[in-house]
C-alpha positions in Angstrom: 0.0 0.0 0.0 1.4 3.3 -1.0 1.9 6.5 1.7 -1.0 8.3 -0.1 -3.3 5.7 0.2 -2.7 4.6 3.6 -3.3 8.6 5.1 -6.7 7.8 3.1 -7.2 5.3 4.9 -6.3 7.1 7.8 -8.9 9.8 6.8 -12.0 7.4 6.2 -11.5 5.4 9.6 -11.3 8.8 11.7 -14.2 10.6 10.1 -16.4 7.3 9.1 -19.2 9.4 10.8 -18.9 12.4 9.1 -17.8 12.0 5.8 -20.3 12.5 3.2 -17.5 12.1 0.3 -14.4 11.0 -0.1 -12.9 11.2 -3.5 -9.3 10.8 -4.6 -9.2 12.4 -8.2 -6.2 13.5 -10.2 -3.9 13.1 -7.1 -5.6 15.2 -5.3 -8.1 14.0 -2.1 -11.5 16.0 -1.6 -13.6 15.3 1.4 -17.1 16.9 2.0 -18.1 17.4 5.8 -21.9 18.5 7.3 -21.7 22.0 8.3 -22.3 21.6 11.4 -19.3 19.3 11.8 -17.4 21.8 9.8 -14.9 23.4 12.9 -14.8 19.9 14.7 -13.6 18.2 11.9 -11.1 21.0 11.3 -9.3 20.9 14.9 -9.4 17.2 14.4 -7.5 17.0 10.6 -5.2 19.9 12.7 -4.2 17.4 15.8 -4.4 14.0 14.6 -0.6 12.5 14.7 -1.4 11.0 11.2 -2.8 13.8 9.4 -1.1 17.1 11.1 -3.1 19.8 8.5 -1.3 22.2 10.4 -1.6 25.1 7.9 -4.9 26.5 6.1 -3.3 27.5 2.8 -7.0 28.8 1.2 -10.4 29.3 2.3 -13.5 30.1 -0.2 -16.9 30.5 -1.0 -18.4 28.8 -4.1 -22.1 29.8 -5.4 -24.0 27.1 -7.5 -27.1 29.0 -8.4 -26.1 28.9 -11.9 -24.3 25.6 -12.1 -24.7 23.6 -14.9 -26.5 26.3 -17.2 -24.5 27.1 -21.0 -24.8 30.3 -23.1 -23.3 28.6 -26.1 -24.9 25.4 -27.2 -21.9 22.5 -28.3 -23.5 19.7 -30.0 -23.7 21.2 -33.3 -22.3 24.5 -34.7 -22.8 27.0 -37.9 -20.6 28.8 -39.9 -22.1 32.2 -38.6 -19.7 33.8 -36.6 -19.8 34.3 -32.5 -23.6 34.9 -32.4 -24.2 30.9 -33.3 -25.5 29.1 -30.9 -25.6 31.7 -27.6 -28.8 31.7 -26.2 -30.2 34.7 -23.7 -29.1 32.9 -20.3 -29.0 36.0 -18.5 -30.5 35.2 -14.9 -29.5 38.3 -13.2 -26.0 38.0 -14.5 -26.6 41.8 -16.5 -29.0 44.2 -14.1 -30.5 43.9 -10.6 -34.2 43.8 -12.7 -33.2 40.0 -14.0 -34.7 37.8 -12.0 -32.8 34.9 -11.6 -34.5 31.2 -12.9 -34.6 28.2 -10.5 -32.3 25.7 -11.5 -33.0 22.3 -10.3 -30.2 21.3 -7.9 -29.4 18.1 -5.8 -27.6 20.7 -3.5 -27.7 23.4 -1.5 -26.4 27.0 -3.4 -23.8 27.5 -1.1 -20.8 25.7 -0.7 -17.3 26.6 1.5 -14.2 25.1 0.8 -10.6 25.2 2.4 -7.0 23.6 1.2 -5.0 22.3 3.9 -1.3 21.3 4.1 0.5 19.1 6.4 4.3 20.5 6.4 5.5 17.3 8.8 4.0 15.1 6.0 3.8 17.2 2.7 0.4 16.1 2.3 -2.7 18.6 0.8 -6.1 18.2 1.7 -9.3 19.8 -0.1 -12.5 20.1 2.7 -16.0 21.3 1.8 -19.0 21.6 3.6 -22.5 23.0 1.8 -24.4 25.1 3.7 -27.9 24.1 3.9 -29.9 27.7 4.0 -29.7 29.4 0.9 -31.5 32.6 1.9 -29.3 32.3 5.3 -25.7 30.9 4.8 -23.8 30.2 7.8 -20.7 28.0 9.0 -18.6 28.3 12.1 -15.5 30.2 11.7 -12.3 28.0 11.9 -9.9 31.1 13.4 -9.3 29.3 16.2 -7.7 26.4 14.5 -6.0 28.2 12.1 -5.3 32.3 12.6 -4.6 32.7 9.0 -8.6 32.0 8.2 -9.3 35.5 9.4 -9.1 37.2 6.6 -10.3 34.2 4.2 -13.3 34.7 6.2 -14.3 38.0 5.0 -13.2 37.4 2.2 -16.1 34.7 2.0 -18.0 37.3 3.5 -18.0 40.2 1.2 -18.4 38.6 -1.9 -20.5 36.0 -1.2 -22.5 37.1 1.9 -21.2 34.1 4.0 -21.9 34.5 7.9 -19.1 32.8 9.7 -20.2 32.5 13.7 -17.4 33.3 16.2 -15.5 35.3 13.7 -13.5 37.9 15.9 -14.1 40.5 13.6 -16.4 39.5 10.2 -16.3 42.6 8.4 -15.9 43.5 4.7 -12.7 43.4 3.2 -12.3 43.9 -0.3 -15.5 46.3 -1.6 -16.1 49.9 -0.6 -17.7 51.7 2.0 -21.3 51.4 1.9 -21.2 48.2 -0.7 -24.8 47.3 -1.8 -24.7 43.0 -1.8 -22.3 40.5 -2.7 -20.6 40.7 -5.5 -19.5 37.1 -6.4 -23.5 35.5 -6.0 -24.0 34.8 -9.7 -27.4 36.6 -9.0 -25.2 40.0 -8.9 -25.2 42.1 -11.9 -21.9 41.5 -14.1 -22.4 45.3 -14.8 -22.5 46.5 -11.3 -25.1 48.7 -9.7 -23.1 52.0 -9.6 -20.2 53.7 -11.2 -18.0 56.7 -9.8 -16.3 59.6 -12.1 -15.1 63.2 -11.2 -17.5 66.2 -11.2 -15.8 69.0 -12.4 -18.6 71.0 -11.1 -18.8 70.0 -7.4 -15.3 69.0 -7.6 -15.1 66.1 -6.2 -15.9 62.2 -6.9 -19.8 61.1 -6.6 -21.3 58.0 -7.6 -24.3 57.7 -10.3 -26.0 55.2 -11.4 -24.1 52.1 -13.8 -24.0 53.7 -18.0 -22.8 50.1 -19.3 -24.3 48.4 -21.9 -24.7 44.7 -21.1 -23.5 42.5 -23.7 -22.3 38.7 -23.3 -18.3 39.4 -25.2 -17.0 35.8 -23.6 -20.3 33.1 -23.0 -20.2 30.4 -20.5 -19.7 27.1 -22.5 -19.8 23.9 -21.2 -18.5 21.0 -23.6 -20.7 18.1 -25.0 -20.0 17.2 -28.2 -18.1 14.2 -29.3 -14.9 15.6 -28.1 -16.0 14.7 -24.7 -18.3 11.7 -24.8 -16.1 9.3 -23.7 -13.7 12.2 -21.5 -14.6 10.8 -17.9 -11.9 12.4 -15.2 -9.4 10.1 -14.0 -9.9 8.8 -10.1 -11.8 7.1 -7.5 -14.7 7.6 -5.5 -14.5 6.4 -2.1 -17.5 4.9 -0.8 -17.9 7.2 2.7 
């Protein structure tokens, strides 16, 4: 049995209870944790003797309200330029008057994920948890395991209106004073909702409402055609 897959093993037999995936793909090991287990499985991939995750390299949010929808069609094709084949797939992606379409999903809309890395071991670790309230997203905050998640954390926060309970401090980070939503939910408008430019007049910088024209310049494309058909990802699912 090789290193790799005996600290899978490792992982399976320590969280048997909680794991809701384990997948080994490419190399690379995903697990997927209830959120409510989300901080207690965190300290435990930190201590265990085995594992050792003792540094959070990256924490995210990931919104799936669109996933799985194309604006460009790849079955067949015509000779007629960009135009062929994009269909209007806007769902709220242009202004805040798009209202976006329910997509059927096995899943909840929200999703947060972190990479680990064990330095004693050299081993990497991919953990996500989906957060079952789409209207309300919440996960506890794993600062006190790793201090580095601070910032991730409203990170998550700002542009994708994650609430991380126990955060010392969940602010945002990145957008500016007096933001209006979350930028990265794919129900945001691409365009924005405001725009700022100089007045000569009053001398100074003021906001006004967005003057961009909405136009799809690179569509969302997801491949089936015959190029793919028989394309399945290399790796193994681990039964959890």
């Amino acid at each position: 049995m090789s290193e790799s897959e005996n600290w899978v093993d490792v992982l399976q037999a320590e969280f048997e209870q909680q794991l809701q995936l384990l997948q080994v793909r490419l190399g690379e090991v995903t697990i997927e944790v209830p959120a409510a287990e989300w901080k207690a499985v965190a300290e435990r991939l930190r201590d265990h003797p085995e594992l050792g995750f003792d540094m959070m390299v990256d924490l995210c949010g990931v919104d799936y309200l669109e996933y799985g929808r194309t604006e460009w069609s790849t079955e067949a094709a015509s000779t007629q330029g960009f135009g062929r084949g994009v269909t209007a797939a806007t769902s709220g992606r242009f202004t805040f008057d798009d209202a976006p379409d329910e997509i059927e999903r096995d899943s909840p809309r929200f999703a947060v994920v972190m990479h680990l890395l064990s330095v004693t071991h050299n081993r990497r670790l991919r953990v996500r948890a989906w957060l079952p309230d789409d209207e309300f997203p919440e996960i506890e905050s794993v600062t006190e395991v790793w201090a580095g998640a601070n910032w991730f954390e409203r990170e998550a926060f700002d542009l994708f209106g994650i609430l991380f309970s126990g955060h010392p401090d969940l602010r945002r980070i990145l957008t500016d004073y007096g933001f209006v939503g979350h930028p990265f939910r794919k129900d945001f408008p691409l365009i924005g909702h405001v725009e700022m430019r100089y007045d000569p007049e009053q001398q100074r910088v003021i906001y006004q409402p967005v003057t961009i024209e909405p136009r799809v310049l690179v569509p969302k494309v997801i491949r089936d055609d015959h190029r793919y058909a028989d394309g399945e990802p290399a790796g193994e699912d681990h039964d959890a």
